[in-house]
N, C-alpha and C positions, 0 to 999 in steps of 0.2 A: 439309448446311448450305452457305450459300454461300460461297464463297471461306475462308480461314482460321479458325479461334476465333480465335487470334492476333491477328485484323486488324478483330474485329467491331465496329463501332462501337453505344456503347449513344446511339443515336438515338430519337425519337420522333418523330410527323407535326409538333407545330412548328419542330423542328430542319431541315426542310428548306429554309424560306424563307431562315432564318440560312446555310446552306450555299451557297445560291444566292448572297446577297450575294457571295460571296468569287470569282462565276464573271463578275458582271453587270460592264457596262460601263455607268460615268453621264452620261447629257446626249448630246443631239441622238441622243435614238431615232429608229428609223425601220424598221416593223415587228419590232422586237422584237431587232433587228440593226442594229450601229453596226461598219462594218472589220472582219466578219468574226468580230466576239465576242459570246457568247452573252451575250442579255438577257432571256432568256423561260425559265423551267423547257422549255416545249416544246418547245422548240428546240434542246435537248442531241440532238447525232448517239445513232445508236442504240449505237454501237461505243464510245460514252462512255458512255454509260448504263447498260450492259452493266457497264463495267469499275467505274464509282459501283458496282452493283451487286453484285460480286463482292466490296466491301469494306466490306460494311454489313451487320446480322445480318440473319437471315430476316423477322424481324415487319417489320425496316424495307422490307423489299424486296417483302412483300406491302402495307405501306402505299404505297408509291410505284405501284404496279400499280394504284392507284386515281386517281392525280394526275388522270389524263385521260388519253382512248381512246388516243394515239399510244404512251404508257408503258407501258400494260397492253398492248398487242399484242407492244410492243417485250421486253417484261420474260416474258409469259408463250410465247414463240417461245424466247429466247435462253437462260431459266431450263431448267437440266440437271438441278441439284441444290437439296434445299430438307429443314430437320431444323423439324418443328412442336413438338419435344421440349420450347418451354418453355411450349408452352400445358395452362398445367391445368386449364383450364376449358372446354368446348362444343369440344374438338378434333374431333368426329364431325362438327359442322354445318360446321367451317370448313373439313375435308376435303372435303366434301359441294358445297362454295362454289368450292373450288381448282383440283378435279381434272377438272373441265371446261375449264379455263384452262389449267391448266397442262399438257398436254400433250406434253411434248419431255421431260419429265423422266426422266431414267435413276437417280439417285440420291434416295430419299424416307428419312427417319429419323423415324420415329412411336413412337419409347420413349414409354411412360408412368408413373409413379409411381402413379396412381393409374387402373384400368380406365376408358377412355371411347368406345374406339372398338367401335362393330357393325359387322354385317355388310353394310349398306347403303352406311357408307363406304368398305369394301375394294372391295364391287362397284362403286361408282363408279369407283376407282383402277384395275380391272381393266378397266371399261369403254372409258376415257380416254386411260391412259397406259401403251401398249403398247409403247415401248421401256422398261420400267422396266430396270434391271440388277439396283440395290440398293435392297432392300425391308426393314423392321426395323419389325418389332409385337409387341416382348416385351414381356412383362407385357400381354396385352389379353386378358383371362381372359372376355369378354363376346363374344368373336368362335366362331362355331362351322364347324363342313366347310363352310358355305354359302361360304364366306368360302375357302379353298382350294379348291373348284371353281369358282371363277369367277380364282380366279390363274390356275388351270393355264389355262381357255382365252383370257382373256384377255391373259394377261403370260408369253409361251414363252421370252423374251429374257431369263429371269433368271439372272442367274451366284450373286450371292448373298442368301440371305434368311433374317430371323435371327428366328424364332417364340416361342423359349425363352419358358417360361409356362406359355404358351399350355395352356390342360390342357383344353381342351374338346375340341380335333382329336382325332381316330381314327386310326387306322392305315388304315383304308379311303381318307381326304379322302388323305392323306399320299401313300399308296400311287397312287393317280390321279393326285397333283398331278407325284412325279415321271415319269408316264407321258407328261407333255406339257411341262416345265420341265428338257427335257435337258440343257442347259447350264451346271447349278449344279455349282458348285463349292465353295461355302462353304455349308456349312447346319447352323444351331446349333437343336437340340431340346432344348436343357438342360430340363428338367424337364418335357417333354412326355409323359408318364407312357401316355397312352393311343394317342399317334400313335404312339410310335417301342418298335417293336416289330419278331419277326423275319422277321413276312410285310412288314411296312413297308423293314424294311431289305435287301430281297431285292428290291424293287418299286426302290428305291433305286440297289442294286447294279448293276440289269440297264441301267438307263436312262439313269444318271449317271456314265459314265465317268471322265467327266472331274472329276469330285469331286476336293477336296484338302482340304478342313477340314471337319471333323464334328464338334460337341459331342454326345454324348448322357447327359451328367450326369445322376445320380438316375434315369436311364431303369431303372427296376428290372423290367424285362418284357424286357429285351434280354437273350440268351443267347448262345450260343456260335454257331448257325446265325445268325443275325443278323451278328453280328461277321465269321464267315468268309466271308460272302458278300460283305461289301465287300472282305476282304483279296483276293477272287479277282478280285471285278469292277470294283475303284478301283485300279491299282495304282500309280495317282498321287497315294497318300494323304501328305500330308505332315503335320497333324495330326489328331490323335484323343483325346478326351476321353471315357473311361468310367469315369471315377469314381462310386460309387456304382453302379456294375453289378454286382450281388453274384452274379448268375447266370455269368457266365461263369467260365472255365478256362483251363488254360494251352495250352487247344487255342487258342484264338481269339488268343493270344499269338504262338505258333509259325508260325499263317497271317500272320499279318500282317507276322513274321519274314521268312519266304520270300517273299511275293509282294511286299511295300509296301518296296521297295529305297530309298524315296525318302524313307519318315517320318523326321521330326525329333520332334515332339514328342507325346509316348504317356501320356496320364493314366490309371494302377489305381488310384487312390485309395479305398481300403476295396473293396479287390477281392479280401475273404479268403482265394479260393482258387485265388489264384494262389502257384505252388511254383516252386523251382530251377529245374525245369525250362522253365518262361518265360523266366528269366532266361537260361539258356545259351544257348539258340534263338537269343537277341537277340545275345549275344557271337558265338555261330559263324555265325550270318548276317553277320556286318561281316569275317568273314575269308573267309569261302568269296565274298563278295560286292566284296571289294576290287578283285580281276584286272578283273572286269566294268566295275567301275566307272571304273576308269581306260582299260580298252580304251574306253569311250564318249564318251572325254573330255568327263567333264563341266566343269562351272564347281568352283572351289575349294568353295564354300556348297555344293554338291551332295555333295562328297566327304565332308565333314565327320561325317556321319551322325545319329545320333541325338542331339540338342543340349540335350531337355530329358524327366525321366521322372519320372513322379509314382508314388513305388511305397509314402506314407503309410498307414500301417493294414494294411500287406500281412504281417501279424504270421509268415504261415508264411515267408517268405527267411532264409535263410539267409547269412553275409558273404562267403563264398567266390566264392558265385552271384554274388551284387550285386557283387561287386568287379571279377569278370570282365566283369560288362558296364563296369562304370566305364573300365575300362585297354583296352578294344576301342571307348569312343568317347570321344577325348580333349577333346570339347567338354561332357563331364558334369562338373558342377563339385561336389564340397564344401564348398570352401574359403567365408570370408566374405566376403558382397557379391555373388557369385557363383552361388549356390545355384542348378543347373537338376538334379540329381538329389539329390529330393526326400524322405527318409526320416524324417519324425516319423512319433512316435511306436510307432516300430520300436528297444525298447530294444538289443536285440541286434546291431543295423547300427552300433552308433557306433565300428566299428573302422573300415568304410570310410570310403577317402581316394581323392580325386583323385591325379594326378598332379605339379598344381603345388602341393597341400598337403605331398604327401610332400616334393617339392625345397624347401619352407621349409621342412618339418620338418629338414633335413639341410644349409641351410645355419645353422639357427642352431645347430645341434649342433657346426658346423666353427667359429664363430664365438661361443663362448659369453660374449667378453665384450668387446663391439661399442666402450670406452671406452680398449681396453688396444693 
């Protein structure tokens, strides 16, 4: 999107000439310019236009791209970022219309509610705009591989790009795409059932070092080779989402223990079989891993460790287990409002306590009768 939500003005194409009033100067024109003040829509500098532009929503700023040739040059060179998110109608043509124009674009956001984009508009987008960074086509259940081989050679400059849906990819498109899209770092496969698998996340692992966010929710084909091969070959993993991976173990735990020194936040969410033994890996990794940590002087947020853990449905844990990670990363919270480790519907867990639930629990014990 461009410039803020915050800041988006709900304009339309008559609301421009209204806007203009408020720039023009009246009496004794003379081409369009009276002392220097703008009298013509034309006539706005481009370095104003630009900045009109960054505070108006996207529709408006593709309708202004139409004003006249000097705007649309001006708008489609200067345009970085642009979210088509609220068109629910022909977003396939209007991409199809854009992405020859728009060009410079490193940030594109194409959510949809309901499927409309194919494969003829991504290959346009791949065509066009090859600096893209940030790319988002969840939910486009109508796009197939054709539509990730033409990213990968068209758009190598992606850091991140967010597919989740998407359930027509393979592991094959996937597995190519990171072959030539080495630079990602963010990449959400929530519910890509067919793409994100363990030859895919091995193709993943080898290509993308520099990875730091992965969803792969509901990925029920991802197993344990899959998972450790990113612990071996990311180990600049800071989050990971595998909720709903019911294949893996508390192998794939223990890797990411030892090698991902860096995760913060770790979704098992109905990950039946993960045992104690996951859980201490993750405690004794934060103590065996402390000395390092502070020899490398990191930033504070570095030290801090693991900050959020989703271990819902993980019915075999044990409290012992779970507690010992809770008191090895003091940014896991219980307490209310706070909640970042995560245990419904784990009846057995409801003895674990953070560290600042316990210090309430113990001042209001010292204090039972706050009136007196």
């Amino acid at each position: 999107m461009v410039g803020r939500e915050g800041l988006a003005l709900e304009l339309k194409n008559e609301d421009l000439d209204s806007c203009f009033e408020k720039l023009t100067v009246f009496g004794g024109l003379e081409n369009g310019v009276r002392g220097g003040m703008i009298t013509e829509w034309q006539d706005i500098p481009m370095e104003l236009l630009l900045r009109i532009a960054s505070l108006v929503d996207d529709r408006t700023v593709i309708a202004a791209a139409g004003v006249c040739s000097g705007w649309r040059d001006a708008i489609c060179w200067g345009l970085t970022q642009l979210s088509l998110s609220w068109c629910q109608k022909n977003m396939n043509n209007l991409v199809l219309s854009l992405a020859p124009k728009f060009t410079k674009l490193q940030t594109l956001i194409l959510r949809q509610d309901k499927p409309q984009l194919q494969d003829n508009a991504v290959e346009s987008i791949a065509n066009y705009c090859h600096d893209l960074h940030d790319l988002e086509l969840s939910k486009s259940f109508k796009l197939t591989d054709c539509s990730l081989f033409a990213l990968a050679n068209g758009c190598p400059n992606l850091v991140k790009l967010n597919i989740s849906g998407c359930s027509a990819f393979s592991d094959t498109a996937l597995a190519y795409l990171a072959g030539f899209c080495r630079k990602l770092k963010y990449l959400n496969l929530c519910g890509c059932v067919k793409a994100a698998s363990d030859k895919a996340l091995k193709a993943i692992s080898y290509n993308c070092c520099q990875l730091q966010s992965i969803n792969l929710g509901w990925c029920e084909n991802v197993g344990d080779a899959g998972v450790m091969s990113l612990a071996y070959g990311c180990p600049n993993l800071r989050a990971l989402d595998l909720c709903g991976c019911v294949l893996i173990t508390d192998d794939s735990v223990i890797a990411l223990a030892n090698n991902c020194l860096r995760i913060r936040s770790l979704g098992l969410y109905y990950c039946k079989n993960i045992t104690d033994r996951a859980m201490y890996s993750l405690a004794h990794s934060r103590v065996k891993n402390k000395h390092e940590v502070w020899e490398s002087m990191k930033c504070r947020y570095e030290e801090e460790g693991l900050m959020s853990l989703n271990i819902s449905q993980c019915t075999a844990l044990t409290p012992p287990a779970v507690q010992a990670v809770c008191d090895s990363f003091p940014e896991l919270h219980t307490c209310p409002g706070r909640h970042s480790l995560i245990i419904s519907g784990c009846l057995s867990l409801t003895s674990v306590h953070c560290a600042c639930a316990v210090q309430a629990h113990r001042t209001v014990n010292a204090f039972p009768y706050p009136g007196i």
